[in-house]
C-alpha positions in Angstrom: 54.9 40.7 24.5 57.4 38.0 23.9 55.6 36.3 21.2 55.1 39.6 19.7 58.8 40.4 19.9 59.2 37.4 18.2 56.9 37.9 15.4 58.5 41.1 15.0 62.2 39.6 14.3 61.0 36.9 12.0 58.7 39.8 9.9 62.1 42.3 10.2 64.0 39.1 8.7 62.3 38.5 5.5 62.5 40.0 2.4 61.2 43.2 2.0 60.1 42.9 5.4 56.9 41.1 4.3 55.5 37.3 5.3 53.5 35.3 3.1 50.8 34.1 5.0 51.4 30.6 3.3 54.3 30.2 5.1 53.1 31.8 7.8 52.4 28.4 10.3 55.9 26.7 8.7 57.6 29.8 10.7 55.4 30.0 13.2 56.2 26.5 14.1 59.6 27.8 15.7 58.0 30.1 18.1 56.1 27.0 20.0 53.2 27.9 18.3 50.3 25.0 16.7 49.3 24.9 13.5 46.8 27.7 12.5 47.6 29.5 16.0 49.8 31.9 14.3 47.1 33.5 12.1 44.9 34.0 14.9 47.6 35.7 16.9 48.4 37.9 14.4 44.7 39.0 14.1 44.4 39.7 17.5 47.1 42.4 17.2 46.0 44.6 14.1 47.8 48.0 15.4 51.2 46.0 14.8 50.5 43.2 12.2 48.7 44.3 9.0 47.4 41.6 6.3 46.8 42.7 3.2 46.7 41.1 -0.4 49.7 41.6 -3.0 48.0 43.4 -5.9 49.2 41.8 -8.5 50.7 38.1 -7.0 46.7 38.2 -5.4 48.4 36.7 -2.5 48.0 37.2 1.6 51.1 38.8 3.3 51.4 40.2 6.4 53.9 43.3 7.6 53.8 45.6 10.4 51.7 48.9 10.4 53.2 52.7 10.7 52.9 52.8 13.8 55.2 49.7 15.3 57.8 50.4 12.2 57.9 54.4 14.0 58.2 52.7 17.8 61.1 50.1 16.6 62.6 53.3 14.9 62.2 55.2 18.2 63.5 52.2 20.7 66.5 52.7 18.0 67.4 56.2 18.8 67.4 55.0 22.2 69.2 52.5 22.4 72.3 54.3 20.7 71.6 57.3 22.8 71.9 55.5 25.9 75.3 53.5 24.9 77.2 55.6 27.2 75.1 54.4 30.1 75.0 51.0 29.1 78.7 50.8 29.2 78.4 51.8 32.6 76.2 49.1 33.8 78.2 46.7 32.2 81.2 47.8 33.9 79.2 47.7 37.3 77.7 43.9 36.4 81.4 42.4 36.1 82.4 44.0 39.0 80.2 42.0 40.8 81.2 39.0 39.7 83.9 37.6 42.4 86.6 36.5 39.3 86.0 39.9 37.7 84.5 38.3 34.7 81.7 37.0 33.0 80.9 34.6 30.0 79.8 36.5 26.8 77.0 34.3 26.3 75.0 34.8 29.5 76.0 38.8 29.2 74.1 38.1 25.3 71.3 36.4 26.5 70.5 39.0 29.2 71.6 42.0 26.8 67.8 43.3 26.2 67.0 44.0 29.8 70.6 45.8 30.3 69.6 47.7 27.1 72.8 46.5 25.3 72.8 46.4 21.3 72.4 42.7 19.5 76.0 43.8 18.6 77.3 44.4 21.8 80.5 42.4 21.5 81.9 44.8 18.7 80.0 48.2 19.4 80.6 48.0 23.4 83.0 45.6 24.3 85.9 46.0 21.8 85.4 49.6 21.1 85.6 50.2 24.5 89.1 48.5 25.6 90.2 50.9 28.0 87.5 49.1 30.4 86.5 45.5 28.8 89.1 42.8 27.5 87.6 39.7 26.1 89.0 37.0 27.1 89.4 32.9 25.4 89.3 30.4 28.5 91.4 27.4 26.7 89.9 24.7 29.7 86.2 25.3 28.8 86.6 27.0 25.0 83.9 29.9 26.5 84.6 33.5 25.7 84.7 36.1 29.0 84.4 39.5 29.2 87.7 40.7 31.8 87.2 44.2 33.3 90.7 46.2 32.8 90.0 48.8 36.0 87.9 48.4 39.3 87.0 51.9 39.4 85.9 52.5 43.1 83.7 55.0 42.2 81.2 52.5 40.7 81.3 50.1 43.8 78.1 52.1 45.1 75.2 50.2 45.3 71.9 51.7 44.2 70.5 50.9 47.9 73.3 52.5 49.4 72.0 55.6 47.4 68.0 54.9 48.6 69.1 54.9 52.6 71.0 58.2 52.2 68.0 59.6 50.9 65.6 58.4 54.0 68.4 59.6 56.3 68.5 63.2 54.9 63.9 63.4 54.2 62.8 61.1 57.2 66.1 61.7 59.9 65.9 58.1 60.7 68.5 56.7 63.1 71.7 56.2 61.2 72.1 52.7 63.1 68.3 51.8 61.6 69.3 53.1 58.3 72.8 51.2 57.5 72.0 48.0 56.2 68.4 48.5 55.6 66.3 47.6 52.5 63.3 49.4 51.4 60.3 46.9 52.2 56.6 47.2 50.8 54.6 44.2 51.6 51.5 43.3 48.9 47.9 44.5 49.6 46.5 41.6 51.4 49.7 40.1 52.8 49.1 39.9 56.8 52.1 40.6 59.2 51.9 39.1 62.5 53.7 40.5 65.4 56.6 38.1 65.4 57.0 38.4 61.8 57.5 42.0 62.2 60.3 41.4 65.0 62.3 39.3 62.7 62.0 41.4 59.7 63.0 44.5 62.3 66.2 42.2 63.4 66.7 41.4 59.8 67.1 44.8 58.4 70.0 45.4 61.2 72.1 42.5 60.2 75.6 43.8 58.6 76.3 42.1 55.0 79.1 42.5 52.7 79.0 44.6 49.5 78.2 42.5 46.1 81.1 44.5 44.9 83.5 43.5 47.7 86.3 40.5 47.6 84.9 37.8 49.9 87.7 35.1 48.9 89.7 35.8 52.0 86.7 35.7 54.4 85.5 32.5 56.5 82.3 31.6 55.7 81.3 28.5 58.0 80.2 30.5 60.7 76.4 31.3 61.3 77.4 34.5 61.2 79.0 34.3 58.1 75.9 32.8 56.5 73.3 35.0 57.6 75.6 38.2 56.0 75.8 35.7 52.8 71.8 35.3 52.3 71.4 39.7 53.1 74.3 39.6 50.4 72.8 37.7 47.8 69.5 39.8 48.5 71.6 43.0 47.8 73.2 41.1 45.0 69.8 40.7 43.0 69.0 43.8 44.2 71.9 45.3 42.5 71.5 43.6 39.2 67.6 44.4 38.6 68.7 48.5 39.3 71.1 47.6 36.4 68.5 46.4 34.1 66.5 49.2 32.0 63.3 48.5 33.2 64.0 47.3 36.5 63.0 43.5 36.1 64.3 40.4 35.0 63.3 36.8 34.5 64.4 34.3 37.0 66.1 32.0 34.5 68.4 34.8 33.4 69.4 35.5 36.9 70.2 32.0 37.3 72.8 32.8 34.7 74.5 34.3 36.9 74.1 32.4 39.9 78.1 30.9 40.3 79.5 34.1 39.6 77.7 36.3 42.2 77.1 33.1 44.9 73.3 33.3 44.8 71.5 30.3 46.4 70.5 27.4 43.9 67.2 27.4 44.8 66.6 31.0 43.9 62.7 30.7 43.3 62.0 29.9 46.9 65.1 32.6 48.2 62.8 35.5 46.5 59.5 34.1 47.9 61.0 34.6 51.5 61.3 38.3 50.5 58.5 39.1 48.9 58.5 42.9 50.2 61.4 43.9 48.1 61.1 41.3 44.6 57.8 40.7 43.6 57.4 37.3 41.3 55.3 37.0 38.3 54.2 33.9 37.1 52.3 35.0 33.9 53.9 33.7 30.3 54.6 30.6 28.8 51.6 29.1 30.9 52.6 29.7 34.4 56.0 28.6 33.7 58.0 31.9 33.4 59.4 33.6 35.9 60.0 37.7 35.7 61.1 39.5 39.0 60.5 43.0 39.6 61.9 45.3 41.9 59.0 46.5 44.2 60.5 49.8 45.0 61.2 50.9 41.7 57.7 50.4 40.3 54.3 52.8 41.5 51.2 51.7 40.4 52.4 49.4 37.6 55.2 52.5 36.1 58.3 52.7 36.4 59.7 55.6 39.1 62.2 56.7 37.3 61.4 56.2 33.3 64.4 56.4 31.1 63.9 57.0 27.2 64.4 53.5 26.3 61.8 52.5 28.9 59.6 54.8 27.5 60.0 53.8 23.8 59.2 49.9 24.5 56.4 51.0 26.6 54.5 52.4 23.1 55.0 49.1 22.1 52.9 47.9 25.1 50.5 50.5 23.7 50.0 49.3 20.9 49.7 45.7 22.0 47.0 46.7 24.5 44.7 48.5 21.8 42.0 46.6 20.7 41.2 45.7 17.6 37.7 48.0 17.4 40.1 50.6 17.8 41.8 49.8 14.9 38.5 49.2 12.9 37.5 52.8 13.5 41.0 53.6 12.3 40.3 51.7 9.4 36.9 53.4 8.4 38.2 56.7 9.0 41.2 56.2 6.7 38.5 55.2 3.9 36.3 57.8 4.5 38.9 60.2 4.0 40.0 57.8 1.0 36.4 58.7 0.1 36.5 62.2 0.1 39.2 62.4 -2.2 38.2 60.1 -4.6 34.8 62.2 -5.0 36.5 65.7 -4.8 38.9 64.1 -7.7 36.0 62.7 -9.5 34.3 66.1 -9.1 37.4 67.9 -10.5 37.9 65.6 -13.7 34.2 66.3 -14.6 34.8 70.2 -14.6 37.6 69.9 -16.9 36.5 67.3 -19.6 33.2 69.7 -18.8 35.1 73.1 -19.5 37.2 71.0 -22.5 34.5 69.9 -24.2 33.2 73.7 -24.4 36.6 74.9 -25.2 36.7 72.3 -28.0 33.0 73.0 -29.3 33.5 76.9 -29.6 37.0 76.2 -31.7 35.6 74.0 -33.7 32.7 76.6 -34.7 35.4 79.0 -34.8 36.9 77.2 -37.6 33.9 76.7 -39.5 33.1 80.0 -39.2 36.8 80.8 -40.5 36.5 78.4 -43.3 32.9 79.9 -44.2 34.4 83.4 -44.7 37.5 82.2 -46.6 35.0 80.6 -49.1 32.9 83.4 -49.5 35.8 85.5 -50.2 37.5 82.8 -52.5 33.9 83.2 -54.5 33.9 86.8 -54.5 37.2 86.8 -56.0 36.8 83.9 -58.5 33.8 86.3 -59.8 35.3 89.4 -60.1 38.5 87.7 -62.2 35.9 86.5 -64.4 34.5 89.8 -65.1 37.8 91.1 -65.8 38.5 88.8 -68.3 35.4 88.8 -70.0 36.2 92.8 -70.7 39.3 91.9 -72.3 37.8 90.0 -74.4 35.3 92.6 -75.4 38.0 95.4 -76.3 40.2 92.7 -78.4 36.8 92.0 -80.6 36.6 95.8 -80.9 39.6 96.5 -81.9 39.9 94.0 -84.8 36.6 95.1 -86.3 38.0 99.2 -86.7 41.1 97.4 -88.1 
């Protein structure tokens, strides 16, 4: 899906939104792909890449189809019909930050999964200024995004809304329910019995919210450190319920690592809770990390789909459909193609046909005129002869009784 995403940029890019294929492995060469990998790729995808030949350069270029120009379209609409949301979560991703700010280039690189537009900084931030400021540090020369009001109405977590909702459908104990976190262990993953106590003791540990000051607190206690590592597991929490599709990778929560005080070895912090994250290894080889949030996923679909969810999920669609698929596509479109061309070929027939006819019984028409014009232009070239012989006659007549 990410090289795909890719593709899709450089393709959107060009001129006339069209690749040459020629240049195709020079470009491709950015993406981390080899030479002659690219073409192949593309191939393998033929419901969103098309490759068809210029008809008058003769020349291979490739473009996307219909149908993934109509899903970037769609993902369009919803992503400027969610901006009012998107505010929000920004406005609730500062506030977690302990300085009340956060640099504008690790809000940019994360700004797909919070389903913020590529222009963010001037459609959100600065048209918004009765919640953002944007800030210039002069020490490190970085740009930060300031939140102008803590509204208290946004400092609930989206946990804090999950344990009201066991405590009104299950009536658990309200002591049981406080600090709990919703925990759903893999197929396969075995619990042993004291495993299961120190999970039970875990879930009744107090913590302090991710959107609570914790500068004036003392932290070297044991006490103090076990509410900091529930903390930071509420703090991740927090930020994938923020994200559009409820996941993130692990190196763009490491962006944010010194401004919510995660643990630096973050990898092997989500490991030790693997009933509430769950980390996928698959992409770049092994080496890409994406965490998902167990409880907000059910068989592989999101809970609670939103319509940008929805609209990149087509995309997925359409990625998944194999090329067969799009061969019988293919065959149908020329059999109709086919059709046409015969009912057309069919149709031109009847009229140089019916022509041809028309043309035929003019043309004897004419002749048929012309024939009856001579005939009378004879008929009347006789009888002015007859006349004048007559005339004749009577002036020979007349002289001889003279």
């Amino acid at each position: 899906m990410r090289k795909v995403l890719k593709f899709q940029s450089l393709i959107l890019f060009q001129y006339n939104q069209t690749l040459p294929i020629s240049r195709l492995d020079n470009l491709a060469g950015r993406l981390g792909f080899k030479q002659f990998e690219a073409g192949a790729f593309i191939l393998k995808f033929p419901h969103v890449f098309e490759v068809y030949e210029h008809p008058v350069q003769r020349v291979l270029y490739c473009r996307l189809t219909r149908k993934a120009i109509n899903q970037i379209m769609q993902e369009k609409e919803a992503l400027l019909a969610q901006i009012p949301d998107a505010v929000t979560r920004l406005r609730k991703l500062i506030m977690m930050s302990n300085e009340g700010r956060l640099r504008l280039e690790h809000v940019r690189i994360a700004r797909y999964e919070f389903g913020l537009p590529d222009d963010f900084e001037y459609s959100v931030v600065l048209k918004y200024p009765q919640f953002f400021r944007l800030v210039d540090a002069i020490e490190t020369r970085n740009k930060y995004i300031e939140v102008v009001d803590r509204d208290r109405k946004l400092t609930v977590c989206a946990i804090e809304k999950v344990r009201e909702r066991e405590y009104r459908e299950k009536g658990m104990d309200a002591e049981d329910v406080r600090f709990k976190f919703l925990v759903n262990f893999p197929p396969g993953f075995k619990i042993g019995k004291y495993y299961r106590i120190a999970v039970w003791k875990w879930q009744r540990v107090p913590y302090w919210s991710p959107y609570e000051d914790i500068s004036g607190y003392d932290l070297r206690s044991i006490e103090a450190q076990k509410r900091m590592e529930k903390r930071a597991v509420a703090s991740i929490h927090e930020l994938l319920s923020l994200t559009v599709e409820k996941k993130m990778t692990m190196e763009r929560i490491a962006h944010f690592r010194m401004a919510m005080n995660l643990p630096n070895k973050l990898k092997g912090f989500l490991l030790q809770h693997q009933g509430i994250f769950y980390v996928s290894t698959r992409g770049n080889h092994g080496k890409l990390h994406t965490v998902f949030l167990r409880e907000a996923y059910w068989r592989g679909e999101l809970v609670e789909p939103n319509g940008l969810y929805l609209a990149r999920r087509k995309l997925c669609e359409l990625v998944l459909l194999s090329s067969r698929k799009a061969n019988v596509d293919r065959g149908l479109v020329r059999y109709r193609r086919d059709i046409e061309e015969d009912e057309m070929e069919h149709f031109r027939r009847d009229c140089v046909e019916d022509g041809f006819e028309g043309g035929k019984e003019g043309r004897e028409g004419e002749r048929e005129d012309d024939l009856s014009c001579d005939v009378c232009s004879d008929f009347t070239d006789d009888d002015d002869d007859d006349d004048d012989v007559d005339d004749i006659e009577k002036a020979e007549k007349a002289q001889l009784n003279g």
